[in-house]
N, C-alpha and C positions, 0 to 999 in steps of 0.2 A: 504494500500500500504506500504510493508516493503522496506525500500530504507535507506541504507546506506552512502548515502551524495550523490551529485550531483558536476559532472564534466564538467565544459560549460564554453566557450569562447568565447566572443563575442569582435570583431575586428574592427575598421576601422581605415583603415590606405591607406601607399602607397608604389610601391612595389619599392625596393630597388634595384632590376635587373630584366632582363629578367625572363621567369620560365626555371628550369630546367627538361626537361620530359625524363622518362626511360620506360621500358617494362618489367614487371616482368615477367616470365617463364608460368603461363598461360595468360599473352596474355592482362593483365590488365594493365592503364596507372597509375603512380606516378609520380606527378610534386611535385620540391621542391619549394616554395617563402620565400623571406623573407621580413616583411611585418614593415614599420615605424611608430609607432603612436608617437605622440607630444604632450605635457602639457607644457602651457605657462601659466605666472603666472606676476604679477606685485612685485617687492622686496619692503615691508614694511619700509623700512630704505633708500634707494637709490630713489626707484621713479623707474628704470629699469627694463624692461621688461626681465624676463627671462624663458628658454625655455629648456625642457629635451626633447629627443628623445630617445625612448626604441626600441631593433629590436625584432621584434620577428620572428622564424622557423615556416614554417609551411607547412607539408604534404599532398598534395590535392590525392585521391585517385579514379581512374576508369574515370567515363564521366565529374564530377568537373575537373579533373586533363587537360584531353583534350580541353577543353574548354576554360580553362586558360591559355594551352601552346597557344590555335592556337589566341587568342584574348588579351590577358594579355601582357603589354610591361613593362617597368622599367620607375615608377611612377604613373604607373593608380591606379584611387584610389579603393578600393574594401571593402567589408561587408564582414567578415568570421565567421562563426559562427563554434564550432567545442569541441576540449574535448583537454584537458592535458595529454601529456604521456613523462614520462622520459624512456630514454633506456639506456643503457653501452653501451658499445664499447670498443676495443681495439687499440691504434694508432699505428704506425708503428714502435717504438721502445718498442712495449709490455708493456708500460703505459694504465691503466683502466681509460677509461674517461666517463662521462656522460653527454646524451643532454635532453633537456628539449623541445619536438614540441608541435605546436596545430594540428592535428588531424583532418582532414576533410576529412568522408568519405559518404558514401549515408544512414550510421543509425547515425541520429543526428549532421549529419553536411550539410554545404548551406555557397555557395558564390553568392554574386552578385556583378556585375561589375557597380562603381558608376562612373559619373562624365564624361558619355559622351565620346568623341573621343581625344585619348591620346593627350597628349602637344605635345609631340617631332612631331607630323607629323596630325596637324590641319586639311589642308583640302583635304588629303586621306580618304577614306571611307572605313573600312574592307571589305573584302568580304561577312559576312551576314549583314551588310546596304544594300548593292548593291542589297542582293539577298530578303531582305526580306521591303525597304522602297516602293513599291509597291503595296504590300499582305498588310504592315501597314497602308498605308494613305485610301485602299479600303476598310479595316476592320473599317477604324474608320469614315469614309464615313458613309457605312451601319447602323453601331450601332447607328449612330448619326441620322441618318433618323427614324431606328425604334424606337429610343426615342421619337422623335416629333413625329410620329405616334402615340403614348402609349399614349400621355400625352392626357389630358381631355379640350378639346376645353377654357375651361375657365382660363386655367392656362396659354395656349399657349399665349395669348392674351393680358392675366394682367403682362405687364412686371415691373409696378412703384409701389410702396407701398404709398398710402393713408393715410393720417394722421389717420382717425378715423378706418382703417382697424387694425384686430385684428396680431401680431407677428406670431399668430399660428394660425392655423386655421384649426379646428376638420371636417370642413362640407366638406371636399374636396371629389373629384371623382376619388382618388385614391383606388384601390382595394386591401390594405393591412391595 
C-alpha cells in the first residue's frame, strides 16, 4: 500500500450554535458547525484548575449534513470523524484569507450524535424518538427473547458463580 500520509480527524466536542444548512446547485445538502473541544489541566505552581477551549469549523456534507441540520441544536454533544482541508478565499475588501475545516463527507467521514436529548429542551422528544421508541423497545423485546431462546438450558439457569466453578469454562453448549 503506497500512501503518502494520512488525513483524519477525530472530534468530540459541543456545538457552538445551531447548524447552518445550504443547497448546492445539484440538489446536495452542506451544513456548516462549529464544534468546542476542552482540555483542563491542574496548574503545577497554583493548585488551579485551568481550562482551554479550541473551536473548530466543520463541513458536514449530503445525508450527515441533513441529519445534523434536522436533529443537531447549539450544545449537543457529537463524534466527528473527518479529514483536514484548508481553502483561500477572498473577503470583501479583496484581502486573501484562509480557512482551515474538518471535512465530513460519506468517503471517510461519520458523525454520531452523543449524549442523549439536548439540554436546552429536556423533556421534548425529537421527532425520530416519537417515531422510532416503539420499533426500538419491540426490537429489543424480540432480540432479547431470541437470546434466551439460543442460550443452552444450562447456562439459562446457572445464574451464581460457585467457588470451586472454573472463570472459564471450555465444556459449554455454545456452538462457536
Amino acid at each position: 500500500m503506497a500512501s503518502k500520509g494520512i488525513n483524519k480527524v477525530i472530534l468530540i466536542g459541543y456545538l457552538g450554535q445551531d447548524p447552518e444548512i445550504r443547497y448546492i446547485p445539484n440538489g446536495s445538502a452542506v451544513a456548516n458547525i462549529t464544534v468546542a473541544t476542552s482540555d483542563s489541566w491542574r496548574d503545577k505552581q497554583t493548585g488551579e484548575t485551568k481550562e482551554k477551549t479550541e473551536w473548530h469549523r466543520v463541513v458536514l456534507f449530503g445525508k450527515i449534513a441533513e441529519v445534523a441540520s434536522e436533529y443537531l441544536r447549539k450544545g449537543s454533544q457529537i463524534y466527528i470523524e473527518g479529514s483536514l482541508q484548508t481553502r483561500k478565499w477572498t473577503d470583501q475588501s479583496g484581502i486573501e484569507k484562509y480557512t482551515t475545516e474538518i471535512i465530513v463527507n460519506h468517503v471517510g467521514g461519520t458523525m454520531h450524535m452523543l449524549g442523549g436529548r439536548s439540554q436546552s429542551n429536556p423533556g421534548k422528544r425529537t421527532e425520530w424518538e416519537e417515531k422510532n421508541q416503539n420499533e426500538h423497545e419491540i426490537n429489543l423485546s424480540n432480540d432479547l427473547n431470541k437470546l434466551s431462546n439460543s442460550l443452552p438450558q444450562k447456562i439459562k439457569h446457572k445464574n451464581i458463580i460457585q467457588d470451586n466453578d472454573p472463570l472459564i469454562n471450555f465444556e459449554d453448549d455454545i456452538p462457536f
